[in-house]
C-alpha positions, -999 to +999 in steps of 0.1 A: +000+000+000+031+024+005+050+019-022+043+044-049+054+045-086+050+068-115+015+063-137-011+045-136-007+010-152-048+001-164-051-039-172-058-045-205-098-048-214-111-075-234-130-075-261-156-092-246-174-086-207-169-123-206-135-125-203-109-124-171-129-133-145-133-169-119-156-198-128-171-216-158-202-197-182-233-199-168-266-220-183-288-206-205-314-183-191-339-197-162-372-187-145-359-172-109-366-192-084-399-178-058-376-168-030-350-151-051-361-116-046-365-114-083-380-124-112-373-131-152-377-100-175-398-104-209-385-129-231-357-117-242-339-091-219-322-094-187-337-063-167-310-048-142-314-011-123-301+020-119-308+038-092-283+073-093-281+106-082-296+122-115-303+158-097-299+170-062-266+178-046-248+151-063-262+150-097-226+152-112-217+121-099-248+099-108-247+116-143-216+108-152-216+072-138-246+065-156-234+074-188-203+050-180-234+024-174-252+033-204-221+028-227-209-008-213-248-017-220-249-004-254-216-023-260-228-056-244-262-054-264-243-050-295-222-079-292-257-100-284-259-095-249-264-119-223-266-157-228-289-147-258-304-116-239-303-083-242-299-059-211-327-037-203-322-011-184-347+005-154-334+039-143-343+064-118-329+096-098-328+095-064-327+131-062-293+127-039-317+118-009-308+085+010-343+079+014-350+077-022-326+055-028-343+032-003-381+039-020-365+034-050-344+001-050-376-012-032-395-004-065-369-019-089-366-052-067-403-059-058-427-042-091-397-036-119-380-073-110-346-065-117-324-091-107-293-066-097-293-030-094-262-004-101-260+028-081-265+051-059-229+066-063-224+079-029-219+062+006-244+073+024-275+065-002-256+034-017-259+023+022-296+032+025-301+005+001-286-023+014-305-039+037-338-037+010-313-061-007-305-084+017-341-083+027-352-092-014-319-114-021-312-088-052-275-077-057-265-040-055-233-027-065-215+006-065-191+024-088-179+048-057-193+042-027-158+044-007-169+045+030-154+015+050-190+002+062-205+000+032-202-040+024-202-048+061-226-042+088-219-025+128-202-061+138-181-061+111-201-089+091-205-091+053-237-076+042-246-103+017-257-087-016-233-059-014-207-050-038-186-023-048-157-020-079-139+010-062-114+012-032-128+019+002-119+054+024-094+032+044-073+032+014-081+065-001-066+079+033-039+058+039-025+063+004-026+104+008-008+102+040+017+079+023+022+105-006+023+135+017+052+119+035+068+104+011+060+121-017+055+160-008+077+157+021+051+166+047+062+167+082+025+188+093-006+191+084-040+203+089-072+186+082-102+205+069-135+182+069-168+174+062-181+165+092-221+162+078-206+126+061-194+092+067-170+095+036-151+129+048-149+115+085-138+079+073-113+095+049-096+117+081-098+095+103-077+068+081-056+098+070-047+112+110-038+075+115-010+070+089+001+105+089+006+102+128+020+066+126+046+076+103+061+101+123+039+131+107+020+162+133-016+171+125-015+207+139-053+212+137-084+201+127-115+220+117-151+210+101-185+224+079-210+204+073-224+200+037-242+229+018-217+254+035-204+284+016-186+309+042-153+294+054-140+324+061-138+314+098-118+284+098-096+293+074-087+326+093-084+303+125-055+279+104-039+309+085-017+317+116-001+282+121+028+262+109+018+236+084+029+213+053-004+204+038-040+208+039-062+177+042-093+184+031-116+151+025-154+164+010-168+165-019-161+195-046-191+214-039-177+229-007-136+219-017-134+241-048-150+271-029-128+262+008-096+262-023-107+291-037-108+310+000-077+297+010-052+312-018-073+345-015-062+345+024-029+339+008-027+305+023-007+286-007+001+252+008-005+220-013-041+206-006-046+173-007-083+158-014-100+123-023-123+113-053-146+136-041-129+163-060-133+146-093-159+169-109-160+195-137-177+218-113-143+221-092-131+243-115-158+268-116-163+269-086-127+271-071-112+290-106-080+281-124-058+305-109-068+285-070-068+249-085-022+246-087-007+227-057-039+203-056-037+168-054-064+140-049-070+104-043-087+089-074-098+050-091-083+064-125-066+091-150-070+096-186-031+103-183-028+068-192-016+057-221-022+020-219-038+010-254-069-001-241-075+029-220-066+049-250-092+030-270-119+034-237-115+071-241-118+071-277-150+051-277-163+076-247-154+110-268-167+093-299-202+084-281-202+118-254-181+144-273-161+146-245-134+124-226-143+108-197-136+108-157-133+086-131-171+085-129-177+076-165-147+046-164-164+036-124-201+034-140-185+014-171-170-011-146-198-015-127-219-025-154-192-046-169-190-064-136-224-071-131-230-084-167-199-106-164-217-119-132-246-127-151-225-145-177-211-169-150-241-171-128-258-209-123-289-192-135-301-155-140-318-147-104-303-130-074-287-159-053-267-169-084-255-137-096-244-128-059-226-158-057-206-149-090-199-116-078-185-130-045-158-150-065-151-125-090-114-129-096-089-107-120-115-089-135-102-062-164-119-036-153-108+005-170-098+015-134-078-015-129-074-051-124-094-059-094-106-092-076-135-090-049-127-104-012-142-115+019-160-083+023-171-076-011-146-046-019-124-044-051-093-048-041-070-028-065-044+002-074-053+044-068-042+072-083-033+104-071-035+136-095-024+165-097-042+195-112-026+227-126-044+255-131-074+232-126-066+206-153-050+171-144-016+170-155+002+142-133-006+109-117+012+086-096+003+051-086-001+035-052-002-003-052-029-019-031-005-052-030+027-029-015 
């Protein structure tokens, strides 16, 4: 986990979803069984949900990783689909409220009859979800849902039909602490937080621990809650010490306006952020001439120059008119994922698929080679980029296997 190395090396992608994963190819399509939580789509189609943050606070992220969903479908559907089936896609918008997401993924499971749902993108409504789940024996997976309890429950046990393809907070934080130090040099820092979420807590917490354990000082700590927009405060209150870095683990609504405030109180020391930050909206909200010395935590960069992540790109401008983020590649995954699943799956109902999930193994997903353990979590490399003038311009690799 602490050893760090220049670029970000993306496993090659196959030409087919089937490919690079655990266990044999599945049977042909069966009738779920009655206590599956789900049943069979119209003949034909394979019905699977999405259930994102389409507006609300959030919308960037559910938009973005839907579009990444929407493109691995069209490409699986083009290439005939699933054991003779075509996917059909149910999608919603939570709105960015939790208890949406709940209403929701209780719809898709018990009147829609999906038999796995992708989304919500963030922690906290991915999590409000998870129990309807367990509850209808229906897999849900998330592109981004980082915190550390999503895919296990209060005693530490595996919630069932839980999956993720990204890295958890524990590793987001532990692999900026290791780049501070050994990296940036950081010997002090402060940490700025949202205190309103499980993902900015999780991310300090794991950050404090490393820093702190390798011989680093957090000189202060100070917290907003979400939907903030004066930090005038806080940032007067940190102006006056003695630090390296700025921790500042949130999401970009508040981090490009908190970066923004900073360099106008002249306070010019690198910042140092999670995936969170991984949003066009950074830039206009933080400006170009704010966004130099910034560095985040992310699952991938279109630095790469692997040829398949070349091609993934090229594929995405071709079909968006744009090149994709970390959101797009996460949604693509997840959809992959789940689809491959299916492909390997006894039979096409909940149970079965969940099962395939659980011994998912090498899979050659955009952001990385990843295999699933105990606990459901992808376990694979991070990135951390650097912005100038706003724009990504570097990224270095953390290994998850250092």
């Amino acid at each position: 986990m602490k050893r760090i190395t220049t670029g970000l090396l993306i496993a090659a992608l196959g030409m087919s979803v089937f490919a690079g994963c655990s266990g044999g190819g599945g049977q042909a399509a069966q009738p779920a069984p009655a206590n599956s939580g789900s049943a069979p789509a119209a003949p034909g189609t394979i019905k699977i949900g999405v259930n994102y943050e389409l507006s609300g606070g959030v919308a960037t992220y559910g938009q973005d990783s839907v579009k990444g969903v929407e493109m691995a479908v069209d490409e699986i559907n083009a290439a005939g689909g699933i054991k003779g089936s075509k996917i059909e896609l149910v999608k919603y918008d939570t709105k960015s409220e939790p208890a949406e997401a709940t209403t929701l993924a209780t719809k898709l499971m018990t009147q829609d009859k999906v038999v796995a749902i992708i989304g919500p993108a963030t922690s906290g409504s991915f999590g409000a979800t998870i129990p309807v789940a367990n509850a209808n024996k229906v897999p849900v997976v998330s592109g981004s849902a980082t915190a550390d309890t999503v895919t296990v429950d209060k005693s530490g046990a595996v919630q069932p039909y839980a999956f993720r393809v990204c890295f958890s907070d524990s590793f987001q934080g532990t692999a900026m602490a290791t780049y501070a130090a050994k990296t940036l040099n950081a010997k002090s820092a402060v940490i700025i937080k949202d205190n309103s979420s499980d993902y900015g807590k999780g991310l300090a917490a794991n950050f404090q621990k490393t820093f702190e354990a390798g011989g680093g000082t957090i000189v202060d700590q100070q917290s907003y809650v979400q939907g903030d927009k004066d930090f005038n405060a806080i940032l007067t209150k940190i102006k006056g010490e003695q630090f390296d870095v700025i921790y500042l683990p949130g999401y970009y609504q508040e981090a490009g306006l908190i970066i923004k405030a900073a360099r106008d109180l002249g306070i010019n020391a690198p910042v140092l952020g999670a995936d969170g930050f991984d949003s066009p909206d950074l830039l206009s909200l933080g400006g170009a001439k704010a966004l130099n010395n910034v560095f985040f935590t992310n699952h991938y960069s279109s630095l790469d120059k692997d040829p398949k992540v070349v091609k993934f790109i090229a594929d995405y401008k071709a079909k968006n008119g744009k090149d994709p983020n970390a959101f797009n590649a996460m949604g693509y995954d997840a959809a992959k994922f789940v689809a491959d699943a299916i492909t390997r799956a006894a039979s096409v109902d909940g149970p079965a698929i969940q099962q395939a999930m659980a011994s998912t193994k090498d899979f050659p997903a955009v952001t990385g080679t990843f295999s699933v353990d105990a606990n459901h979590n992808a376990i694979k490399d991070i990135v951390v980029v650097g912005l100038k003038d706003g724009v990504q311009t570097t990224s270095e690799r953390v290994s998850a296997s250092a």
